[in-house]
N, CA, C and O atoms as a CHARMM CRD file, in Angstrom:
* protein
*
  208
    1    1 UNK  N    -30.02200 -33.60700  40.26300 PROA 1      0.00000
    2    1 UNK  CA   -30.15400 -32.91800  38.99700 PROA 1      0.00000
    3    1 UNK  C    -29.00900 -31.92300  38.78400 PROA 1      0.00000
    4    1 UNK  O    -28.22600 -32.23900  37.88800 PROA 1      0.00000
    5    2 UNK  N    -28.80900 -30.99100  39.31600 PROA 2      0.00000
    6    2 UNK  CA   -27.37100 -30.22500  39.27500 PROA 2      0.00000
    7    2 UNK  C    -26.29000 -30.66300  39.42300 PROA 2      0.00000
    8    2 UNK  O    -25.28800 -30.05000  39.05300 PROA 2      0.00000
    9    3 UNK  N    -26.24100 -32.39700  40.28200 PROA 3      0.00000
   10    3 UNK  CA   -24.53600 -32.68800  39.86300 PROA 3      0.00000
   11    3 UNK  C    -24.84500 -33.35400  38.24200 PROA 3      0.00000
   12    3 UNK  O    -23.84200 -33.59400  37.56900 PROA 3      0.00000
   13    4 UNK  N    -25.68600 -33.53300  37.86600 PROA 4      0.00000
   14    4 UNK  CA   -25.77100 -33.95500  36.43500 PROA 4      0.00000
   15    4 UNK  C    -26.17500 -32.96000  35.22000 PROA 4      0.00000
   16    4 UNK  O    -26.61300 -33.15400  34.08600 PROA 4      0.00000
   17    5 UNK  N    -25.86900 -31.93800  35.88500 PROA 5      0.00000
   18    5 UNK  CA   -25.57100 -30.46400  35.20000 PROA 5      0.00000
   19    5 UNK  C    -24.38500 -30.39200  34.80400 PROA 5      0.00000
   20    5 UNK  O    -23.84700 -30.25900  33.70500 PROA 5      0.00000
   21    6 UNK  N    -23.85100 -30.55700  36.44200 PROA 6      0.00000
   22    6 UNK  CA   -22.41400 -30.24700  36.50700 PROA 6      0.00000
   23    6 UNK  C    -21.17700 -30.85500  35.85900 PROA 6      0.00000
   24    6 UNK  O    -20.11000 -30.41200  35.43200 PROA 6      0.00000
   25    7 UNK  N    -21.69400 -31.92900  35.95000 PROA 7      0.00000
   26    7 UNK  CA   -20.83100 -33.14600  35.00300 PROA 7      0.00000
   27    7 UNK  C    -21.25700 -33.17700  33.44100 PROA 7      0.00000
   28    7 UNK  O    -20.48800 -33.88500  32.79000 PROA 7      0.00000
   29    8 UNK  N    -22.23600 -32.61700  32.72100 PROA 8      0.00000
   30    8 UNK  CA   -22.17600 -32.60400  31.71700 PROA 8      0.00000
   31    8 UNK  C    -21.50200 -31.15900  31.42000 PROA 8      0.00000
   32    8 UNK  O    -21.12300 -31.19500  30.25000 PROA 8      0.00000
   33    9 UNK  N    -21.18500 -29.84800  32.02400 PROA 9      0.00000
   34    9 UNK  CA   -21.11100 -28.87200  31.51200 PROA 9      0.00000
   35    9 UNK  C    -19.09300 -29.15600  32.08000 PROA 9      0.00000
   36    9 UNK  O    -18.28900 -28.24200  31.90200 PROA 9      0.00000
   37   10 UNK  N    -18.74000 -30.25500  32.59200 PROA 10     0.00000
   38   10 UNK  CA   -17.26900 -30.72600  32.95600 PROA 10     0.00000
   39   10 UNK  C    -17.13700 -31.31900  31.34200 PROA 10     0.00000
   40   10 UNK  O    -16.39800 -30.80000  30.50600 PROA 10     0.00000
   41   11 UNK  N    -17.92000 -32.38800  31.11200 PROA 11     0.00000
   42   11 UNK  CA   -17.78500 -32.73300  30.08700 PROA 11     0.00000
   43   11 UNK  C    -16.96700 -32.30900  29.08200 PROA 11     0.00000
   44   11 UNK  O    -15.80600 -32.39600  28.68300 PROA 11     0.00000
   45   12 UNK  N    -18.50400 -31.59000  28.71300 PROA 12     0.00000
   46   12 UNK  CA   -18.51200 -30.68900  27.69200 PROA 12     0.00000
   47   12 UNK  C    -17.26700 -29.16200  27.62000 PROA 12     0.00000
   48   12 UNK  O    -16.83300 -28.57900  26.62700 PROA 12     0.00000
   49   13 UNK  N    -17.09100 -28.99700  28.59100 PROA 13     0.00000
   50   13 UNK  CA   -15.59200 -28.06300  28.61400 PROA 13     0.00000
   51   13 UNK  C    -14.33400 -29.06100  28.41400 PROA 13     0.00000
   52   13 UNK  O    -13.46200 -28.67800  27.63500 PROA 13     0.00000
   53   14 UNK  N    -14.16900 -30.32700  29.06400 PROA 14     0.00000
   54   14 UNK  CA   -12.84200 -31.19300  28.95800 PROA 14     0.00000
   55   14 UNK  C    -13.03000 -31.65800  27.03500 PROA 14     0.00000
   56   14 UNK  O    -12.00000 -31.56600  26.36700 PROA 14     0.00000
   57   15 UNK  N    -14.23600 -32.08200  26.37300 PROA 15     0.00000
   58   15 UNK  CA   -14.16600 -32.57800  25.25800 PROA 15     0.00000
   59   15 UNK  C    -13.72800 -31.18500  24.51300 PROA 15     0.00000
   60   15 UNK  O    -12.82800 -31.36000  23.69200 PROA 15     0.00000
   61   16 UNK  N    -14.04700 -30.25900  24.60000 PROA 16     0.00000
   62   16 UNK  CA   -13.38800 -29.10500  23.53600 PROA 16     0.00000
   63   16 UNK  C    -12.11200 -28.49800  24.01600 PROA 16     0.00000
   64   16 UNK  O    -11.49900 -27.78500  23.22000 PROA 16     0.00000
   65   17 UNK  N    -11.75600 -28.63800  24.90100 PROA 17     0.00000
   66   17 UNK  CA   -10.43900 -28.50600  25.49800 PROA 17     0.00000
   67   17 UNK  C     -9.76800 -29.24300  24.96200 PROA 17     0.00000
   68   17 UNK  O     -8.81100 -28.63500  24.48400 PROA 17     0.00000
   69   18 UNK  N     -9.72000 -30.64300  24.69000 PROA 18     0.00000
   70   18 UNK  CA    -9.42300 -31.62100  23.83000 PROA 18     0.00000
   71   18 UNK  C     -9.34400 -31.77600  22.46300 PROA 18     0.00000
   72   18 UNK  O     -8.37900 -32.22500  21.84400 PROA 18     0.00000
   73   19 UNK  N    -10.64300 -31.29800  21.91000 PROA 19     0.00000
   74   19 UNK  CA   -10.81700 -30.79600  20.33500 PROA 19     0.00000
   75   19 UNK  C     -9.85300 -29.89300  20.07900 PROA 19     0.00000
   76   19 UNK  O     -9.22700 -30.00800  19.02500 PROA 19     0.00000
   77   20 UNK  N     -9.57300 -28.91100  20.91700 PROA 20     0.00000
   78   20 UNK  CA    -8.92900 -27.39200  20.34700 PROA 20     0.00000
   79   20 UNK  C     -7.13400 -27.66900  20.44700 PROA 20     0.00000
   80   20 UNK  O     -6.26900 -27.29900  19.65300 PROA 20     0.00000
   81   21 UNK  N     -7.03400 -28.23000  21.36200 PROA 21     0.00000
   82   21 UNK  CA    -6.05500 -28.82600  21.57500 PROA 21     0.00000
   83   21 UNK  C     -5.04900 -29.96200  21.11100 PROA 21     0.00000
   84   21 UNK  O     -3.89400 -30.10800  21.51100 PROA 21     0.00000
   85   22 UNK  N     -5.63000 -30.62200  20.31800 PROA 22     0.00000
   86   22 UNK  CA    -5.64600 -31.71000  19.02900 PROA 22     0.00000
   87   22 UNK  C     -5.69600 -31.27100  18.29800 PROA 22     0.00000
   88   22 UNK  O     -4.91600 -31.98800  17.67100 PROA 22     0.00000
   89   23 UNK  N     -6.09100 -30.25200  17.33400 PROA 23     0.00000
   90   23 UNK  CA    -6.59700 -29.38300  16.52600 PROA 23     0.00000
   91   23 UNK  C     -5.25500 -28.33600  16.10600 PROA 23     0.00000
   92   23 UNK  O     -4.73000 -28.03400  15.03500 PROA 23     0.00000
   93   24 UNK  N     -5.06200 -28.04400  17.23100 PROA 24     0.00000
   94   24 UNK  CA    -3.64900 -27.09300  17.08400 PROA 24     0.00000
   95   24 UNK  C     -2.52000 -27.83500  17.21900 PROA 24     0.00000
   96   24 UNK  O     -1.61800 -27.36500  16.52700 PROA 24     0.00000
   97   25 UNK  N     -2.11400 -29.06300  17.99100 PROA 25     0.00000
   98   25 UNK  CA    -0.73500 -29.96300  17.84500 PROA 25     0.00000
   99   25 UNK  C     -0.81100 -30.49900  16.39100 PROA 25     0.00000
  100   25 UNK  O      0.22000 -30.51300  15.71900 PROA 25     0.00000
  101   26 UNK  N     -1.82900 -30.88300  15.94300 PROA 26     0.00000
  102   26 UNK  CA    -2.16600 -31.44900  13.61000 PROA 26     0.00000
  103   26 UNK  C     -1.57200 -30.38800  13.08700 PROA 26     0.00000
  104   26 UNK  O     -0.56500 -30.55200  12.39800 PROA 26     0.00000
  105   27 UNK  N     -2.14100 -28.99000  13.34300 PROA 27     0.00000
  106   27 UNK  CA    -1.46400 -27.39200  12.48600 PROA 27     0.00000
  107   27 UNK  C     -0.43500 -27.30400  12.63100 PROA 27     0.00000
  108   27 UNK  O      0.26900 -26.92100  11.69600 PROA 27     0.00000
  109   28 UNK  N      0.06200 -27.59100  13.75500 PROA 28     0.00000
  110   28 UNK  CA     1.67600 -27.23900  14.08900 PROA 28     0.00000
  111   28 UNK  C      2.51700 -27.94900  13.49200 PROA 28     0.00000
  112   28 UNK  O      3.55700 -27.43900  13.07700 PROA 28     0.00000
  113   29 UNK  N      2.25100 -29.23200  13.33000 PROA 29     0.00000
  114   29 UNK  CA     2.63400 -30.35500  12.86600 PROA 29     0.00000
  115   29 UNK  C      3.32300 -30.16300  11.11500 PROA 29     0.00000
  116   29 UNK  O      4.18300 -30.44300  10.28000 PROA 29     0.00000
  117   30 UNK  N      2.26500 -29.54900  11.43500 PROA 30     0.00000
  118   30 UNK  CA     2.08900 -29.57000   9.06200 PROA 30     0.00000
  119   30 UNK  C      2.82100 -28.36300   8.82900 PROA 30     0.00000
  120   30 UNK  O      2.81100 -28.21200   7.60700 PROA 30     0.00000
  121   31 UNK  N      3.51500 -27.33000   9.42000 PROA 31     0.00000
  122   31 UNK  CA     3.92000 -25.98800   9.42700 PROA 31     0.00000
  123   31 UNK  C      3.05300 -24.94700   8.95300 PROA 31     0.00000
  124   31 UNK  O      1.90900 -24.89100   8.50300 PROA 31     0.00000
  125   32 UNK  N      4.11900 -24.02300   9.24200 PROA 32     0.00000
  126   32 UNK  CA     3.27900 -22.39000   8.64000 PROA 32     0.00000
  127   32 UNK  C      2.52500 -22.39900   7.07800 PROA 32     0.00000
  128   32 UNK  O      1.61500 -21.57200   7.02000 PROA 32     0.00000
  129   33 UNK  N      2.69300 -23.01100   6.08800 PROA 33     0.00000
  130   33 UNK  CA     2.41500 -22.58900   5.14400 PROA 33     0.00000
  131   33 UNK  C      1.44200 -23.50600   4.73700 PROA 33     0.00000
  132   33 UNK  O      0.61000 -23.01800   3.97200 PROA 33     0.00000
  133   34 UNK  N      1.20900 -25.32300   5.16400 PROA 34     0.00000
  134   34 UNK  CA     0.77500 -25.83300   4.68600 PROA 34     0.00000
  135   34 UNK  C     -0.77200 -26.27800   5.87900 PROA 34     0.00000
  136   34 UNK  O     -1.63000 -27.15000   5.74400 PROA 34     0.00000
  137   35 UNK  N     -0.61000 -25.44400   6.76100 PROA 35     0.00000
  138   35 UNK  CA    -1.60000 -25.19200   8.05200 PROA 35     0.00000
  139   35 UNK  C     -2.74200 -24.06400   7.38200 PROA 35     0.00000
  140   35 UNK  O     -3.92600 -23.92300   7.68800 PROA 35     0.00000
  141   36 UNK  N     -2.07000 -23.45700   6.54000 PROA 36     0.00000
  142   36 UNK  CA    -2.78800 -21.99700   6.36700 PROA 36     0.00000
  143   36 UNK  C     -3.94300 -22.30800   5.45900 PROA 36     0.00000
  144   36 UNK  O     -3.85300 -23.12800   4.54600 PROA 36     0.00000
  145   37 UNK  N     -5.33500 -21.43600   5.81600 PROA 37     0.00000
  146   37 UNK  CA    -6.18500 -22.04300   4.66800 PROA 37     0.00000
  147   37 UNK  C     -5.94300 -21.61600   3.28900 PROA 37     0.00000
  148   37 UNK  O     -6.28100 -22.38400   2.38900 PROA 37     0.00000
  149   38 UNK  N     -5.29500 -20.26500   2.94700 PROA 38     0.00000
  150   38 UNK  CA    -5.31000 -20.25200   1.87300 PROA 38     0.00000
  151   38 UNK  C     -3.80300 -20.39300   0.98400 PROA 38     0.00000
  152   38 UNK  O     -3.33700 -19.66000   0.11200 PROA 38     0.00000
  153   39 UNK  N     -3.28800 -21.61700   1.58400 PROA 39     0.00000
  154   39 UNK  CA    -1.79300 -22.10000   0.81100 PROA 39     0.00000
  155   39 UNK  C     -2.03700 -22.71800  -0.19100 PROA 39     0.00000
  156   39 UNK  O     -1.42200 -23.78400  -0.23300 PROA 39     0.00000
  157   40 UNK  N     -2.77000 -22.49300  -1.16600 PROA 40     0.00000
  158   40 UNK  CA    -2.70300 -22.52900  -2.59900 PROA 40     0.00000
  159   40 UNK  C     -2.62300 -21.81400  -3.50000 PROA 40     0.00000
  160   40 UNK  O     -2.30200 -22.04400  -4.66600 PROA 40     0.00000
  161   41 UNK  N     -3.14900 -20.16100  -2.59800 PROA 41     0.00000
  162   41 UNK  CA    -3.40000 -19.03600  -3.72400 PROA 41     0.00000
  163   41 UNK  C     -2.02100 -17.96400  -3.04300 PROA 41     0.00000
  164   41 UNK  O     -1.89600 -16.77700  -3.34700 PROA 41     0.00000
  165   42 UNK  N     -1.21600 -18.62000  -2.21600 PROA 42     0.00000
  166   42 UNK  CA    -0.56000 -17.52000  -1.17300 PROA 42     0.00000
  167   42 UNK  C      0.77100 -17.33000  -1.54600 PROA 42     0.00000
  168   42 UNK  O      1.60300 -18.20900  -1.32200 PROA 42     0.00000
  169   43 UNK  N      1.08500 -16.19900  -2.13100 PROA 43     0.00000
  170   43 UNK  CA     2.70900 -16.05200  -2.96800 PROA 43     0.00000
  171   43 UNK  C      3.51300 -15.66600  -2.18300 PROA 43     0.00000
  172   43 UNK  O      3.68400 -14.45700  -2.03000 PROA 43     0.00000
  173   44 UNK  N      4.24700 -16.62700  -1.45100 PROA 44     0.00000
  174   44 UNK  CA     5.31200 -17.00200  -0.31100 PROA 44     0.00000
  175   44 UNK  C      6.62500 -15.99800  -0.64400 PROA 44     0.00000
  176   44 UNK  O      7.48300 -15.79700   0.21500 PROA 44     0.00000
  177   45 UNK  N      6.68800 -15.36600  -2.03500 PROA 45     0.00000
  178   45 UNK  CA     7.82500 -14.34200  -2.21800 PROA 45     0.00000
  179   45 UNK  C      7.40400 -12.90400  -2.00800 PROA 45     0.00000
  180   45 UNK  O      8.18000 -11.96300  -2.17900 PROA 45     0.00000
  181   46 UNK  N      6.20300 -12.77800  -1.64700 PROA 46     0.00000
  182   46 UNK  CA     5.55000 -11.43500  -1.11000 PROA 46     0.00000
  183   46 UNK  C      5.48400 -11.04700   0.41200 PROA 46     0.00000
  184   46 UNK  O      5.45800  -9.95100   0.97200 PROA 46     0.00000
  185   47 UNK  N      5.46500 -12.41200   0.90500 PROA 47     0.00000
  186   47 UNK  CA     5.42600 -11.93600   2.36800 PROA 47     0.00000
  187   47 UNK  C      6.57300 -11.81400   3.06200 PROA 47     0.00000
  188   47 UNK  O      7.67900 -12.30100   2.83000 PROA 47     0.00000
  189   48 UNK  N      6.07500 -10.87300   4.24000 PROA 48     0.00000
  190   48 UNK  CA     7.24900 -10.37700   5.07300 PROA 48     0.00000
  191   48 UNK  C      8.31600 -11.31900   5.48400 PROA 48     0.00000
  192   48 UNK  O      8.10500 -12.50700   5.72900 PROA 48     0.00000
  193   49 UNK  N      9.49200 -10.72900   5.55100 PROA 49     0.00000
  194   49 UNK  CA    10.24600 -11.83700   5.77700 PROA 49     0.00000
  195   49 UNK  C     10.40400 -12.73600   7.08300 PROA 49     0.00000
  196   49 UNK  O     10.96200 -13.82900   7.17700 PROA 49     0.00000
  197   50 UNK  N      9.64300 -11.84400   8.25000 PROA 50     0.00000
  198   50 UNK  CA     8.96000 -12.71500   9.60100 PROA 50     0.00000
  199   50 UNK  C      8.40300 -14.31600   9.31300 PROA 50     0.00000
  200   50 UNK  O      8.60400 -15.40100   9.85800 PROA 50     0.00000
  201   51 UNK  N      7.56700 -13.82600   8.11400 PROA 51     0.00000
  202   51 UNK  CA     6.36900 -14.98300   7.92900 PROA 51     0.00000
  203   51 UNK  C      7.39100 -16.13300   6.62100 PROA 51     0.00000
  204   51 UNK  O      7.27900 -17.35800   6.59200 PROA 51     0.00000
  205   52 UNK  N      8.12300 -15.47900   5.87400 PROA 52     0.00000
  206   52 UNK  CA     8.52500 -16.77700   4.76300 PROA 52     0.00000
  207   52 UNK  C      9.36600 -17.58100   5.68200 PROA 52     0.00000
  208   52 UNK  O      9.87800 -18.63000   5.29300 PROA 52     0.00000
């Protein structure tokens, strides 16, 4: 019973390790502005010049 603890709570840490990780190489992918949730309402000539 506890190695079938153990292996589901392996699982379950390797599948979101995976999720989060997939998740952030897609964002990166698409860049800064078009990753962001609110790049429709976001006036790209206001922000700091770090971020344009």
């Amino acid at each position: 019973m506890v190695l079938f603890i153990n292996l589901a709570l392996i699982i379950l840490i390797i599948g979101y390790s995976t999720f989060v990780i997939k998740r952030y190489i897609q964002k990166s992918k698409q860049g800064k502005c078009s990753s962001c949730g609110s790049n429709h309402s976001c006036p790209t000539d206001q922000l700091p010049k770090h971020l344009q």
